[in-house]
C-alpha positions in Angstrom: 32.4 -37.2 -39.3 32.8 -34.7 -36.4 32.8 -31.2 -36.9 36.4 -30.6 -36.9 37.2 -32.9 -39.3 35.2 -31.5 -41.9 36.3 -28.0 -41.1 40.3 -28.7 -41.6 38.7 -31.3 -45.2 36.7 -28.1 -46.2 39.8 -25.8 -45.5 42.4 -28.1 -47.4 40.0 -28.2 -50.7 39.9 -24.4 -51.0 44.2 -23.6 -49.8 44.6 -26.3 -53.1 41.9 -24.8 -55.4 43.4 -22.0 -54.2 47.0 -22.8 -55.2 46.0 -24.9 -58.4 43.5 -21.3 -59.7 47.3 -19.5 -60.4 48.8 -21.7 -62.7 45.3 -22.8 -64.4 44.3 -18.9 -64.9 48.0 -17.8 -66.0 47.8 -16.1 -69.2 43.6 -16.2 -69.3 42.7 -13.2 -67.2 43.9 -9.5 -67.3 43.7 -7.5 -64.7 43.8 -3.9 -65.4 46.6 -1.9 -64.4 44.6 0.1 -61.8 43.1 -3.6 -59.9 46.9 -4.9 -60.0 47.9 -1.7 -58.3 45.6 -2.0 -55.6 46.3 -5.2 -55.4 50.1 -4.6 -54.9 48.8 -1.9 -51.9 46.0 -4.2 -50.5 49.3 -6.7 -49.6 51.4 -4.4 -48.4 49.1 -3.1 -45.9 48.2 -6.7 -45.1 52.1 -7.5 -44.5 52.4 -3.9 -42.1 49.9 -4.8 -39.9 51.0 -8.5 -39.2 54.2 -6.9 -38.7 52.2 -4.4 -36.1 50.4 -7.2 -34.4 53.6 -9.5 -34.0 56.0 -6.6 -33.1 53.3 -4.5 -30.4 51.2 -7.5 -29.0 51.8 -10.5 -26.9 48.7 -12.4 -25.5 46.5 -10.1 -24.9 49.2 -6.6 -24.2 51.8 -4.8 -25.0 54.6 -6.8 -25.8 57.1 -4.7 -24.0 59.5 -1.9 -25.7 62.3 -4.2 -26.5 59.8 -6.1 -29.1 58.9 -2.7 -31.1 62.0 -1.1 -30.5 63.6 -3.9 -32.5 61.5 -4.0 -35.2 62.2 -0.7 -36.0 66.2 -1.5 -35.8 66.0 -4.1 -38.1 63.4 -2.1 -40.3 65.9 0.5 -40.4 68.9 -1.4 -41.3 67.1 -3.3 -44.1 65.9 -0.4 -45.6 69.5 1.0 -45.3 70.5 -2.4 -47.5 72.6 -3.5 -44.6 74.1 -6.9 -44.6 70.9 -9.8 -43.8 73.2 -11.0 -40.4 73.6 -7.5 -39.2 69.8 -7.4 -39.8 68.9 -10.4 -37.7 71.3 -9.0 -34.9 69.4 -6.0 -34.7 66.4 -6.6 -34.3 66.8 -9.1 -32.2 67.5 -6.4 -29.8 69.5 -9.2 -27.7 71.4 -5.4 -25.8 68.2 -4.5 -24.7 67.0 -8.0 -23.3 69.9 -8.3 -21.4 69.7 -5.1 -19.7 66.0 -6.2 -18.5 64.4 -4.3 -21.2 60.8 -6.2 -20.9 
């Protein structure tokens, strides 16, 4: 068995034990109120800077302004509970592409 192969076997085994430790530990361990908080924090910050890497970086640089710029857009409308198409529309910034916007 090559290397590789026993990387993706090893991988697979802990994504399901994983996934099967939710439903299996449902209802058997509390978590204090204090752990679930930082919990709740530990993902957001988790989710902010994925959203940082996709939105600033491509490759190895700066992904350009249009990229950031509309993230922000659409950050800004969803916050301001606009409707999910208008969303999409802005952030995909498709004004600023097309005026050569890198």
């Amino acid at each position: 068995m090559n290397a590789t192969l026993a990387c993706v076997l090893v991988l697979a085994a802990g994504t399901y034990a994983f996934r099967l430790a939710g439903p299996v530990l449902h209802g058997r361990v509390h978590l204090p109120a204090r752990v679930q908080e930082l919990l709740t924090v530990g993902a957001t910050v988790l989710l902010v800077a994925l959203l940082a890497t996709g939105a600033l970086t491509e490759g190895q640089g700066f992904a350009g302004w249009s990229r950031p710029a509309g993230v922000l857009l659409g950050g800004i409308l969803a916050w301001r509970r606009a409707p999910f198409a208008l969303v999409v529309v802005g952030a995909a910034t498709a004004l600023l592409r097309l005026a050569g916007v890198p």
